[in-house]
FIDRENTI-670682 format. One record per residue (C-alpha): residue in one letter; residue number from 1; x, y, z. Coordinates in steps of 0.001 Angstrom, whole numbers, plus 524288, in hexadecimal, padded with zeros to 5 digits. Each point is the difference from the previous one (the first is absolute). Example, Ala and Ser with C-alpha at 12.3 -4.5 7.8 and 13.67 -1.06 7.14 Angstrom:
REM residues 2
[site A; 1; [8300C; 7EE6C; 81E78]]
[site S; 2; [8055A; 80D70; 7FD6C]]
This chain:
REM residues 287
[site X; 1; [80000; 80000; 80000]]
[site X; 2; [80545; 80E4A; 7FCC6]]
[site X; 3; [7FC44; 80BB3; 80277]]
[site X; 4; [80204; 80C49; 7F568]]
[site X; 5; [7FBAB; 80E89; 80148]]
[site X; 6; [803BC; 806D9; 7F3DF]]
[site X; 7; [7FF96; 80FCD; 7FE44]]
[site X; 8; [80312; 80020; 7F164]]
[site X; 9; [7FF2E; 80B55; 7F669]]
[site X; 10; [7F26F; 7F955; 7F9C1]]
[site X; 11; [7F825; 7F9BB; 80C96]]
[site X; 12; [800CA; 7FD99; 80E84]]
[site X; 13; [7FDD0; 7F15D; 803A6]]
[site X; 14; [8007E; 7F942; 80C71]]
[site X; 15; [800ED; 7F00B; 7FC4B]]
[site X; 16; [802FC; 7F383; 80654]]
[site X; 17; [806C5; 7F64C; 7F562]]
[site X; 18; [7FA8C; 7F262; 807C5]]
[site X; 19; [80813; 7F434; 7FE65]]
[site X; 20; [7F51F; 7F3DD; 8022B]]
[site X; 21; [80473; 7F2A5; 8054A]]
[site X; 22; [803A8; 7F28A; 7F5A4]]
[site X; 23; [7F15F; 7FB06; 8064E]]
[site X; 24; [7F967; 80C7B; 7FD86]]
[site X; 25; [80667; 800C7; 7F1EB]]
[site X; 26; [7FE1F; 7EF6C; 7FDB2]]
[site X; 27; [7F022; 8021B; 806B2]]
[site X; 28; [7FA60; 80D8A; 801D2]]
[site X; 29; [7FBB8; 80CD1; 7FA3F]]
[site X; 30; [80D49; 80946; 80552]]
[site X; 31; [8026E; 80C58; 80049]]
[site X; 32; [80AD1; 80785; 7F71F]]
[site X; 33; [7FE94; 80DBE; 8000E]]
[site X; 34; [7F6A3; 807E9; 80A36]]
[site X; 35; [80185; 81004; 7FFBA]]
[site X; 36; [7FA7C; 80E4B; 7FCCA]]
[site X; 37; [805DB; 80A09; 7F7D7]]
[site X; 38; [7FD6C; 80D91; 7FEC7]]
[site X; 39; [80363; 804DD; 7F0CC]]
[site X; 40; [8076C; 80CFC; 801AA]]
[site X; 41; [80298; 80315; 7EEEB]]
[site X; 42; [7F9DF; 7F805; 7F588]]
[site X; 43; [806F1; 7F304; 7FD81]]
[site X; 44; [7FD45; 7F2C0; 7FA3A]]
[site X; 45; [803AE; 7F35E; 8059D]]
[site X; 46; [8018A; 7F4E6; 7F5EC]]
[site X; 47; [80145; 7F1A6; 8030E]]
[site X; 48; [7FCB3; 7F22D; 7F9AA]]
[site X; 49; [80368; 7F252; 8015A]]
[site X; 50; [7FD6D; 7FFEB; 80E77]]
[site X; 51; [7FC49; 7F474; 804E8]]
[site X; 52; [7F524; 80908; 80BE1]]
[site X; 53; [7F413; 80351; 7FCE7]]
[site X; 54; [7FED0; 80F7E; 805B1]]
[site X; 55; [7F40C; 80626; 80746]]
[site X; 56; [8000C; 80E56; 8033A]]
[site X; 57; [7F499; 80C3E; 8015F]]
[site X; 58; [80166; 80CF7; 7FDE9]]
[site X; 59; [7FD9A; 807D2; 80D35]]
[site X; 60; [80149; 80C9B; 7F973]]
[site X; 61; [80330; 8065E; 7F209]]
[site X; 62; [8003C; 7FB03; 7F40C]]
[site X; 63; [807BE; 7F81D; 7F681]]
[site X; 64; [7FE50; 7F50E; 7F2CC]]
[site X; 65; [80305; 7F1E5; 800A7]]
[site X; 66; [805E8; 7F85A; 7F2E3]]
[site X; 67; [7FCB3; 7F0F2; 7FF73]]
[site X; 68; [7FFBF; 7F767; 7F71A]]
[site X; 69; [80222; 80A14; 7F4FE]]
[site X; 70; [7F24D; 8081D; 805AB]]
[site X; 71; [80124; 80C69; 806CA]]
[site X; 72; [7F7C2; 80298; 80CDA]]
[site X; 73; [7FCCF; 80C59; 80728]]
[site X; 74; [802EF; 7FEE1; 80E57]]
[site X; 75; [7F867; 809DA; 80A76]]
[site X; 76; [7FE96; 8005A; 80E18]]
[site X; 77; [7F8F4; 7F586; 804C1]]
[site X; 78; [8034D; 7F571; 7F4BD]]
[site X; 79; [805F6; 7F3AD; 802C1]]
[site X; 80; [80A14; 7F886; 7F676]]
[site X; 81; [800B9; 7F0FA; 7FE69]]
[site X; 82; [80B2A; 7FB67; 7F559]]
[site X; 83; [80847; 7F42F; 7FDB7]]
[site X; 84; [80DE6; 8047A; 800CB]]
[site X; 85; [803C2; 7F448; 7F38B]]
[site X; 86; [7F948; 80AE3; 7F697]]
[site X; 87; [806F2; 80DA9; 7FE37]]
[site X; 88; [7FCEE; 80921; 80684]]
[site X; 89; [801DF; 80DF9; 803EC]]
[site X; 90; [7F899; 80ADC; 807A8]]
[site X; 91; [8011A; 80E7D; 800BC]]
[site X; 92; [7FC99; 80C40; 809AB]]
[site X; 93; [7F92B; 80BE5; 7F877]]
[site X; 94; [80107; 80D5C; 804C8]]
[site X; 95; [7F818; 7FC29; 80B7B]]
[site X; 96; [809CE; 7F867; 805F8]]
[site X; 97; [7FB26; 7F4E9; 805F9]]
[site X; 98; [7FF48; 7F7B1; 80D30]]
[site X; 99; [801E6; 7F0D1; 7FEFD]]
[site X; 100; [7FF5F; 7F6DC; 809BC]]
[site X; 101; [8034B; 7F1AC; 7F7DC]]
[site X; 102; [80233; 7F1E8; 80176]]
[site X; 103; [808B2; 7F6EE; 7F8D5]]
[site X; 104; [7FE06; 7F1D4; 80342]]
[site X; 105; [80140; 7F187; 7FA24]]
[site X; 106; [7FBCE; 7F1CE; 801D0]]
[site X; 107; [7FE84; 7F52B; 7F7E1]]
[site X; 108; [7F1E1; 7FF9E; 80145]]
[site X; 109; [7FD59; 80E3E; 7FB11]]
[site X; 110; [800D6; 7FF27; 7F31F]]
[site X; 111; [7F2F5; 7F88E; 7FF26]]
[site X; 112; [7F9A3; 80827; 80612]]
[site X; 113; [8045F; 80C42; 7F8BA]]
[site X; 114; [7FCD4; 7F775; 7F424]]
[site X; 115; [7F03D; 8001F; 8057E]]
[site X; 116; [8000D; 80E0E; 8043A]]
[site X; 117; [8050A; 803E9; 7F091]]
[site X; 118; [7F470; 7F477; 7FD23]]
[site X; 119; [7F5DD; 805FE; 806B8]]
[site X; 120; [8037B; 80E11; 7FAC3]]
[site X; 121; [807F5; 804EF; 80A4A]]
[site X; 122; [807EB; 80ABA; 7FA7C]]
[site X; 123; [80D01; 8059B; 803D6]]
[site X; 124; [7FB32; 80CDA; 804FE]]
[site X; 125; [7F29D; 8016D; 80727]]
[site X; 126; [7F933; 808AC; 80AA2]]
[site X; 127; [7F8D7; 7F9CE; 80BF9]]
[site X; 128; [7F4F0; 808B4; 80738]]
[site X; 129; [809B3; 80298; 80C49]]
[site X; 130; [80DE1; 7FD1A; 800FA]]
[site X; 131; [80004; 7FD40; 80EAA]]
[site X; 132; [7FFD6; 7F19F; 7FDD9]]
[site X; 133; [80BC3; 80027; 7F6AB]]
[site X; 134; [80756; 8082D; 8095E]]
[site X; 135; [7FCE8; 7F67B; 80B4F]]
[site X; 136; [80528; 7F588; 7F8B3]]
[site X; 137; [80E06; 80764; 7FDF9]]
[site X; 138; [7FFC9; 80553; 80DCD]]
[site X; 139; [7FE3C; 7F165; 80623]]
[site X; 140; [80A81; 7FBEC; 7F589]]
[site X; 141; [80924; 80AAD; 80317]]
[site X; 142; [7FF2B; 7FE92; 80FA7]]
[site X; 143; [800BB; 7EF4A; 7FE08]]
[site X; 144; [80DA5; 801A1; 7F67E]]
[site X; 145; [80596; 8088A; 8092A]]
[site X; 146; [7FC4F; 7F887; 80E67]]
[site X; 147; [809E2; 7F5E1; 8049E]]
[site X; 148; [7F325; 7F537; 800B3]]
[site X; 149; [806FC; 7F303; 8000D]]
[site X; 150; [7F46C; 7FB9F; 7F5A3]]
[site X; 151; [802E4; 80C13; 7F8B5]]
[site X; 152; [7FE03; 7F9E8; 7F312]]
[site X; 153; [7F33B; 7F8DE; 80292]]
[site X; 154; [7F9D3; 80CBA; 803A1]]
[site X; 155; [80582; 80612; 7F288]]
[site X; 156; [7FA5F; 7F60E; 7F8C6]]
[site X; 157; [7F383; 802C5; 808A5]]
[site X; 158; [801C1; 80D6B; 7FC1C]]
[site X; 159; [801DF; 7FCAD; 7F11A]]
[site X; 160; [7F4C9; 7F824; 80171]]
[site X; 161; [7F6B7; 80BA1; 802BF]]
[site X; 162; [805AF; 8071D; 7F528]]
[site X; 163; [7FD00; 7F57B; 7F601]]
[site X; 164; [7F209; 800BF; 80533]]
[site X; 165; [7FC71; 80C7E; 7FDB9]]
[site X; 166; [80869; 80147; 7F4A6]]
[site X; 167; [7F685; 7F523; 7FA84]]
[site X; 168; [7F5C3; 8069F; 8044D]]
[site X; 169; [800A0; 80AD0; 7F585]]
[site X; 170; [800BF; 7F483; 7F5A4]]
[site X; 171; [7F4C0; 7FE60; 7FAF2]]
[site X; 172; [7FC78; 809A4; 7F573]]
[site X; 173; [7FA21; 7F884; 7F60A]]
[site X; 174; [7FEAC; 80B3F; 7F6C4]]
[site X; 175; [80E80; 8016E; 7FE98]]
[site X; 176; [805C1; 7F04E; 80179]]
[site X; 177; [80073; 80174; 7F178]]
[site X; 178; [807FB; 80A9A; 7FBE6]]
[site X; 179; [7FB2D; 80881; 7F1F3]]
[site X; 180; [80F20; 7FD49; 7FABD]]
[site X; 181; [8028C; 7F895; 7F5BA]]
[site X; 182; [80BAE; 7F8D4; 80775]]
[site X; 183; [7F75C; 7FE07; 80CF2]]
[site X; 184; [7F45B; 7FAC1; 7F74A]]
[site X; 185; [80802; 7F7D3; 7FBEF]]
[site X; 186; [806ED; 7FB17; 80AAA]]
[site X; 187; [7F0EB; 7FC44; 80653]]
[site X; 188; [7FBD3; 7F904; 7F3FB]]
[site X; 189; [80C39; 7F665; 801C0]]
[site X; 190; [7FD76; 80075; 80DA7]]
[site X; 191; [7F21F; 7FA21; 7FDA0]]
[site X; 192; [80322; 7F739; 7F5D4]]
[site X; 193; [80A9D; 7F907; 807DB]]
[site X; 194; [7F56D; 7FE3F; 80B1D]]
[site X; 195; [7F782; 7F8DD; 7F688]]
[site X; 196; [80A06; 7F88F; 7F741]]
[site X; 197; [80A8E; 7F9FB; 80915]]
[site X; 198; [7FBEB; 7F293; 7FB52]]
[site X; 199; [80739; 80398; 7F1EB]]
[site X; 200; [80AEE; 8000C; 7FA3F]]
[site X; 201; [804DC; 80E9E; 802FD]]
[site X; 202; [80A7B; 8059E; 7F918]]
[site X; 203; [80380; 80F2A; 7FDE7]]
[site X; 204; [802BC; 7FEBE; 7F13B]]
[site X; 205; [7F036; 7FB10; 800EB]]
[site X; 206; [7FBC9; 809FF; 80870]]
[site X; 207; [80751; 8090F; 7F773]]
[site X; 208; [7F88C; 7FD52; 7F3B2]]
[site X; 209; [7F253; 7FF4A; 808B6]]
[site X; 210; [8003D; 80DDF; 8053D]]
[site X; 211; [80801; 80540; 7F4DA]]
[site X; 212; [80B83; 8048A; 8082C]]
[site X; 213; [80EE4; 7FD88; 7FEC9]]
[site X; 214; [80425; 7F598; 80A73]]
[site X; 215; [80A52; 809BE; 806C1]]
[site X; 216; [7F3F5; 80C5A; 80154]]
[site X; 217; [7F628; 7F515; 803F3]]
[site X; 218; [80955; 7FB30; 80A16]]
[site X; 219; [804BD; 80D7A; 80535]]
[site X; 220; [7F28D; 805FA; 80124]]
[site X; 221; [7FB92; 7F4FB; 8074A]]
[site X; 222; [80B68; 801DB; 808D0]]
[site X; 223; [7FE1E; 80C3A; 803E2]]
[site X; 224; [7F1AD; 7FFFA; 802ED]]
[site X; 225; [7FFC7; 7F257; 8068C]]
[site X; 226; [8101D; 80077; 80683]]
[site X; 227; [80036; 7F18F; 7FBBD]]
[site X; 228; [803ED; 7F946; 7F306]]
[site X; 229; [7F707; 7FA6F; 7F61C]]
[site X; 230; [8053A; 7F126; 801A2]]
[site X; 231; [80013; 801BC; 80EE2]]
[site X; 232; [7F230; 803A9; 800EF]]
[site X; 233; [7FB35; 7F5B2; 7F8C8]]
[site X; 234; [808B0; 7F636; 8091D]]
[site X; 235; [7F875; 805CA; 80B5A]]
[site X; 236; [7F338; 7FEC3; 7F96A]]
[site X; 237; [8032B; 7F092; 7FC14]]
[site X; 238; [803A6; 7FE72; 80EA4]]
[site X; 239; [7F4CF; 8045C; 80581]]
[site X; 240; [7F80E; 7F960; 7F8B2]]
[site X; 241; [8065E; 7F250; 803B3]]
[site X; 242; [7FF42; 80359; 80D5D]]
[site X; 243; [7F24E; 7FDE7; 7FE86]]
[site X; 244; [7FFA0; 7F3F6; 7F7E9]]
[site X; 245; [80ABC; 7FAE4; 8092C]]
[site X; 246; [7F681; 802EB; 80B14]]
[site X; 247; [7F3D0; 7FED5; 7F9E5]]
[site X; 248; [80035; 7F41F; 7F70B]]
[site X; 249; [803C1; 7F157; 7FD80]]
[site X; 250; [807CA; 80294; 7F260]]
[site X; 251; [80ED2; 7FBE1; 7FFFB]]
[site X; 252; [80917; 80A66; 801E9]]
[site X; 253; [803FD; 7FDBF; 7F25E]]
[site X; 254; [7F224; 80254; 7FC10]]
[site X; 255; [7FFAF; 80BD4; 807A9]]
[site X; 256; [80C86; 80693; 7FA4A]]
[site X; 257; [7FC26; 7FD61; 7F0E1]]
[site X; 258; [7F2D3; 8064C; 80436]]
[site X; 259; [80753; 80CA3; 803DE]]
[site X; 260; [80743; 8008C; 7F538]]
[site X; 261; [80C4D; 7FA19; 806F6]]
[site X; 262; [804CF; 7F2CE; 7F924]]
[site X; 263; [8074D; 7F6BC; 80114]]
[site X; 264; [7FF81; 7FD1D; 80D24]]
[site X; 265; [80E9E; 80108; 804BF]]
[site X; 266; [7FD8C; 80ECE; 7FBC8]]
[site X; 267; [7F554; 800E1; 8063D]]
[site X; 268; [80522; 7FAF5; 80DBA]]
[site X; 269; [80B10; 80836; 7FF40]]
[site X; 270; [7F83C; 80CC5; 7FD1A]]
[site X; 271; [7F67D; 7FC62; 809B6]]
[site X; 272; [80BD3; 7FE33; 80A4C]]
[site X; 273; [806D0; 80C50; 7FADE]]
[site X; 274; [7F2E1; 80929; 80528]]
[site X; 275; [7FB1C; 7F70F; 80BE0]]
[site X; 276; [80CC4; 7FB95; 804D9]]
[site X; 277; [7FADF; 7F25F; 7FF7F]]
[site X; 278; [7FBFB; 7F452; 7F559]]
[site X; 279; [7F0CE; 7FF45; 7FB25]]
[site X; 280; [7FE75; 7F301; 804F7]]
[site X; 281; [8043B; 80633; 80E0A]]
[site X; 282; [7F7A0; 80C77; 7FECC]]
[site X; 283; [7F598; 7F4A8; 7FFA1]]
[site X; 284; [80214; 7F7BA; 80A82]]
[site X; 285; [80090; 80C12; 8094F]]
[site X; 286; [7F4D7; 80662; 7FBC4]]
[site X; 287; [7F79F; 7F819; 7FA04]]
């Protein structure tokens, strides 16, 4: 854990740089990042590649968040969700903002970033009152800096809460499919790999069925879901023999070539590869 107050030229910030355990890292949501700034000139901060997904709200001024090749207008009162893989950058006006922000990982995050984008979260929105948010980062804030021998448990409590009521603001049906051409068509896919895992998928094929080069199909994808074509699919395919495996008497053969995942070795070793165990195990201790 370190502590940094820095008087700069372009902002004041006061931020603790948090250092989780190897079992918070290996099995929790953990804290990376937890601090406020004060912008004192207009200034941009760019980052991507970052393997943190970053929450902050503006407390006062003003300022324009760039994601995912989209700009955003930032006010008091609006809170920011992003994934930290995608480019990013975000800039103070003239009304030189307030920020208090969160950086944070865990293995299990990206899922459910991938159902906030699904449900039609969006990377900038405004709740009624920002007294909930605010509790949230002043529980985190006291938690990261206490000397609470179960310090990262209660972070991951903390992180927990976030996720909630960043889920909360999901659901906005009227703008889960984005009017660009690239997000249109990154939803399309989307639905027809729901609905088609049992085939034969390639990206040359899905190339010539939505009329897009491989490499644009691919990226766009990407950037609106964080996950690749190929491993979305696997997911899909999983889940759905997690049910058979559960749910019916058919061979576990059977059950891989109808989720599009044959021969069987394959499909034993992909299986293993996302549960950690064989198909005929996954049976036997759930079924």
């Amino acid at each position: 854990m370190s502590e940094h107050l820095f008087q700069g030229k372009a902002v004041s910030s006061d931020r603790l740089l948090y250092t989780p355990s190897e079992f918070a890292k290996s099995s929790l949501i953990y804290l990376q990042e937890i601090g406020s700034l004060q912008a004192k000139s207009t200034h941009t901060s760019k980052r991507q590649n970052l393997e943190s997904f970053l929450f902050f709200y503006v407390k006062s001024g003003s300022g324009v968040l760039d994601y995912n090749g989209k700009e955003h207008p930032v006010r008091q009162g609006d809170c920011v969700f992003i994934n930290c893989k995608n480019p990013y950058s975000h800039r103070t006006s003239e009304d030189l903002w307030a920020l208090d922000w969160i950086h944070f990982y865990g293995e299990s995050i990206l899922p459910i970033y991938l159902k906030y984008v699904e449900r039609g979260g969006q990377p900038v929105f405004h709740p009624e009152n920002l007294q909930e948010a605010m509790g949230i980062f002043t529980g985190l804030h006291n938690v990261a800096y206490s000397s609470d021998y179960i310090r990262d448990i209660r972070i991951n409590e903390c992180l927990a809460g976030l996720l909630t009521f960043l889920m909360s603001f999901s659901w906005q049906p009227e703008k889960a499919k984005p009017s660009g051409k690239a997000g249109k068509h990154a939803f399309a896919l989307k639905d027809y790999l729901d609905t088609h895992y049992q085939e034969k998928v390639s990206l040359d094929e899905l190339s010539e069925i939505f009329l897009i080069n491989k490499y644009t199909l691919s990226r766009d994808f990407k950037e609106q879901f964080g996950t690749s074509i190929i491993n979305y699919l696997l997911i899909v395919r999983i889940t759905h023999a997690k049910q058979l495996l559960r749910f019916s008497d058919e061979t576990v053969e059977e059950i891989g070539a109808r989720c599009g995942i044959s021969p069987l070795y394959y499909f034993s070793r992909m299986f293993k590869q996302i549960e950690g165990i064989s198909p005929l195990e996954y049976r036997q201790r759930w079924k």
